[in-house]
N, C-alpha and C positions, 0 to 999 in steps of 0.2 A: 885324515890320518888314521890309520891302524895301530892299535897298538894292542898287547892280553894284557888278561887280567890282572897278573903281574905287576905291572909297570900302569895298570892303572892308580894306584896310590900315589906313587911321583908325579905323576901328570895331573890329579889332583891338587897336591901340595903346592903347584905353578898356578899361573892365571889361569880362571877357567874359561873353558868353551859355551859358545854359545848354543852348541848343539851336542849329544851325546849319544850315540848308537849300541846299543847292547844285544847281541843275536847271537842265537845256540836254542842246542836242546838240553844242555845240563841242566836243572833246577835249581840245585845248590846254588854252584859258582853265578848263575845270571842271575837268582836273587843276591846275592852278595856284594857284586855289581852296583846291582838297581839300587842299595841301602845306600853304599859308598857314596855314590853318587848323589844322591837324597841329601844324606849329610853334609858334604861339602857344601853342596846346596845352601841348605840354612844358615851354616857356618857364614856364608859369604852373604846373606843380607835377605835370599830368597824362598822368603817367611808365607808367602802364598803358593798353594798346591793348584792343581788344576789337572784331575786326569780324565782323558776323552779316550775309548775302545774305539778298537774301530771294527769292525764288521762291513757284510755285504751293502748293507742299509746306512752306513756310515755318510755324513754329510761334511762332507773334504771342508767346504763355506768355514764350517766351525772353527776349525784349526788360522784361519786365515782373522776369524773374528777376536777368536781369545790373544792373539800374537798383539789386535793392535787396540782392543779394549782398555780404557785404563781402570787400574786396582782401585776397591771402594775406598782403601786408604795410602794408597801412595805406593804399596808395597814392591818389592820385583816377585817376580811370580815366575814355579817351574812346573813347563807343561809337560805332561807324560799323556805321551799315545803310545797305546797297549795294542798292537798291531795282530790280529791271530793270525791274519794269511800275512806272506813275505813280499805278495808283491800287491801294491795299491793302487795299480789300475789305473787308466789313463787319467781321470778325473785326480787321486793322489798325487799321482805323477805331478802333474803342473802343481797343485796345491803345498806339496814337499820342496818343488824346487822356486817358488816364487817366497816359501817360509824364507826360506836360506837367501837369497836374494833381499830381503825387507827385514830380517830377522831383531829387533832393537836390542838394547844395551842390557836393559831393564826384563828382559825374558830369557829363559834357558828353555830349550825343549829337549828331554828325557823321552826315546821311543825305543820301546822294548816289543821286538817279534824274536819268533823261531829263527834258526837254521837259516841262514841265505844260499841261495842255488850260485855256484857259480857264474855262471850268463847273467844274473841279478847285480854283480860288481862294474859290466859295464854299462848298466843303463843309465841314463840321466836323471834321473831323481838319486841315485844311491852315488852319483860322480859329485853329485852338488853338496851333501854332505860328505862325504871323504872331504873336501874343498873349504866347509866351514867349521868342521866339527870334528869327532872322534870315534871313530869305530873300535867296539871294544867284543872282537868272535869270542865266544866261549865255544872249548871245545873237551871232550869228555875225558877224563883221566881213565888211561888205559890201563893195562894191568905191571906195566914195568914201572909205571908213574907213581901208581900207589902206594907200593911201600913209602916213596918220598915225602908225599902227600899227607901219609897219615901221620907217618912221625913229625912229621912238622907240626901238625893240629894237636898229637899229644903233649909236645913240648909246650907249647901254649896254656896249655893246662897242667904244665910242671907235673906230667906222668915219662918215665919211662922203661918205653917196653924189651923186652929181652925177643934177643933175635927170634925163640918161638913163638912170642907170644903176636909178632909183631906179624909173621906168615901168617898166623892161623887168622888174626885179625882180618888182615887182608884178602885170606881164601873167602872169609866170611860174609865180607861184604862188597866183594868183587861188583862192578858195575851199577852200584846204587850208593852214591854220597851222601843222599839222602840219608840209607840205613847206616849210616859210616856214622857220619854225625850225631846221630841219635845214640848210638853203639857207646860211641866215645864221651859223651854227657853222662852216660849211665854209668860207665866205666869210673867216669871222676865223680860220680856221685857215690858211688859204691864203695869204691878202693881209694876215694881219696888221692893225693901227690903222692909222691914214691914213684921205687920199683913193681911195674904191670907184668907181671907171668904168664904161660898158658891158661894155668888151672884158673886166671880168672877169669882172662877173657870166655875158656870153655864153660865157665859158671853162668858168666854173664851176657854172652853174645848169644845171640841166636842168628841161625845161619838168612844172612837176607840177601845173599847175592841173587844182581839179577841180569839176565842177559837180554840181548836181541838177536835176530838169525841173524842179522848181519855181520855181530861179533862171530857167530858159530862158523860161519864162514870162514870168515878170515884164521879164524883159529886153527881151522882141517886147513887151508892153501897154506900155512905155517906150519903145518907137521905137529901141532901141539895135541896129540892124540887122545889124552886123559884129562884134560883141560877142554877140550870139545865133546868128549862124552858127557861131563859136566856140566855142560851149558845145553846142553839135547833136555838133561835130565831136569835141568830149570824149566826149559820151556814149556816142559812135557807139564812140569807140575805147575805152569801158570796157567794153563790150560790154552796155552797157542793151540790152534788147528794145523794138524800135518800138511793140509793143501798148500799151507801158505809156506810152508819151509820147503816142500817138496818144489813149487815156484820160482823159490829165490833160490834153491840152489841149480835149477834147470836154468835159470837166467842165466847162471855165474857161468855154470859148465859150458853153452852154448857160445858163449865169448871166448872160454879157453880153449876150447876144440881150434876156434878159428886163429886163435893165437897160435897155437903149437904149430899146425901147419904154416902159418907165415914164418915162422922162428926157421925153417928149413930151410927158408929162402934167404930168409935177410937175419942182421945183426937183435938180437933180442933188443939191445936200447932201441933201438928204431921203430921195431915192432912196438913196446911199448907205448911210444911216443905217439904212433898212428892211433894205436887204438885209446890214446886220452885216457892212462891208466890215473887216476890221482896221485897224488905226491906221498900219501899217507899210508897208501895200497901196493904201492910198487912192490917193497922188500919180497911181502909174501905172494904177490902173482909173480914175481920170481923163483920165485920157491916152490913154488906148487909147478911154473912149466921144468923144472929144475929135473923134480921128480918124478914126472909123469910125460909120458908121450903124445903124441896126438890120438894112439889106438887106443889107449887107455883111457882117456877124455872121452871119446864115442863109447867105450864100454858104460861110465857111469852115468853116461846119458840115456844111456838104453835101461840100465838098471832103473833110472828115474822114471825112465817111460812104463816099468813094471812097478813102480810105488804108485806113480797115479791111478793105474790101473786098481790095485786095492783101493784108493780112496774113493774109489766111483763102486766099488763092489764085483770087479770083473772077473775078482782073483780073492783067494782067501790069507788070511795070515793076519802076523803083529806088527803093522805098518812104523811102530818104532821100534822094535825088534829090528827089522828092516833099514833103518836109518843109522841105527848103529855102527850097521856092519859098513853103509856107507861112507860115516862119517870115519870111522877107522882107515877104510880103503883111501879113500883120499888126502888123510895124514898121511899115510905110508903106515899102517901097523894095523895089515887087515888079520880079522881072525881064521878068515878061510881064502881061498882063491880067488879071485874074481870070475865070474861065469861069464862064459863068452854065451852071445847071442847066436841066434838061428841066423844062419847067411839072408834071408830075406830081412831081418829086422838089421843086421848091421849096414846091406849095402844100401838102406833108408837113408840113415845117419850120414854116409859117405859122401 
């Protein structure tokens, strides 16, 4: 059974499960999870811990040992496998699903990994828990989520904020709940319950937003222009390497070149459908073929093909200088034209 994190507190408060599954890359929210869960835990009788990592070296036997060992004092016992990679391997495989098959009354198993790949939902070890237990996805609060998100967490601590104070909060720690959290401790350490204003949060917050290229992405196929120059400007200062944004966005483009040209032929839904766009991604690969053409897509492809080129040394210049003007261009709010390429570099592309 699936359910968020949400609705994991109710599902708690019922009988629990024999098994509980927690996966994401948030930190916050999938520690928050793992506590919940922990507690209920004890709440309910299961006074013995037992946690097994697993790694490349990992010895699957264990998990199959501690499930049917009995406690030095009678106790129920809850096991936690701490999974780093998402999928465990033929030897796990059987080991996961013969757990869930034998699994006693008197054990709870708690397994906390990253991110599941889609393809990972229909394999047979991850169908045998859906089947005896609880899946609970963490997924990352995005930037319309947040404002919710935080006023919620400040109510909580009987703070509230004024409409400015509650954006700039948010500009602040956009993409890091982490620095959210910490923000907001400090903030009701500081300021105490009441009314939260700018001036404090600008006293007291330091700006900890943090991105990924992949959010930068999405932000430029979104038209969000000054909100992805922003997130260029984070990367820039975590000291990402340009090869690797100059990559992902040659990835992304080289899918929309072939998208735009299929859209000529067939109904956009359908195109999307062929090309397996995610459910979360749609709006804005809508939005980005919305705006842009397929000669237009070849153009920034070629542009891309002249940032690599600086990054190898082929060509001179400010390779984020350079990115800029990209990521502008493909919001739609470029500062200069787009330069068309030499007839031999475009009919490459073609």
């Amino acid at each position: 059974m699936n359910i968020s994190l949400q609705q994991l507190s109710g599902n708690l408060g019922q009988k629990l499960m024999n098994v509980y599954y927690v996966t994401g890359d948030e930190p916050l929210q999938k520690e928050q999870a793992v506590k919940a869960i922990r507690q209920a835990a004890v709440n309910n009788g299961f006074s013995e811990r037992v946690v097994l990592d697993v790694d490349n070296k990992f010895d699957w036997g264990l998990l199959l040992a501690e499930s049917q060992s009995m406690s030095l004092f009678g106790d129920k016992r809850l096991i936690e496998l701490r999974m780093l990679q998402t999928k465990p391997g033929a030897e796990g495989s059987k080991a996961l699903i013969a757990f869930m098959a034998e699994c006693p009354d008197d054990v709870m198993l708690l397994i906390v990994s990253g991110k599941l790949e889609k393809q990972q939902h229909k394999s047979k070890w991850f169908k045998a828990i859906d089947a005896k237990g609880v899946c609970i996805q963490i997924w990352p609060i995005d930037k319309a989520q947040l404002p919710r998100w935080v006023t919620q967490r400040m109510l909580t601590l009987k703070m509230q904020p004024t409409p400015d104070a509650l954006a700039l909060l948010c500009d602040r720690v956009e993409g890091n709940l982490l620095a959210a959290e910490q923000a907001l401790e400090k903030l009701f350490l500081l300021n105490g319950e009441g009314e939260v204003d700018s001036d404090a949060v600008r006293d007291l917050v330091a700006d900890s937003s943090r991105y990924n290229v992949f959010q930068l992405i999405d932000g430029c196929l979104n038209g969000e222009a000054s909100q992805s120059v922003k997130m260029l400007d984070g990367l820039q200062g975590e000291g990402v390497d340009p090869v690797i944004i100059v990559w992902a966005f040659t990835r992304e483009i080289r899918t929309l070149v072939s998208m735009s040209l299929a859209v000529s032929e067939q109904p956009l839904e359908q195109v999307i459908r062929s090309f397996h766009v995610w459910q979360k991604r749609q709006n804005c690969v809508k939005s980005a073929l919305s705006r842009h053409k397929a000669h237009q897509w070849q153009l920034f492809l070629w542009q891309l093909s002249e940032l690599d080129k600086l990054n190898k040394g082929l060509k001179t210049g400010n390779i984020w200088h350079e990115l800029i003007q990209l990521v502008l261009k493909i919001a739609g709010k470029p500062l200069m034209p787009v330069q068309r390429p030499k007839q031999a570099a475009y009919s490459y592309l073609t």
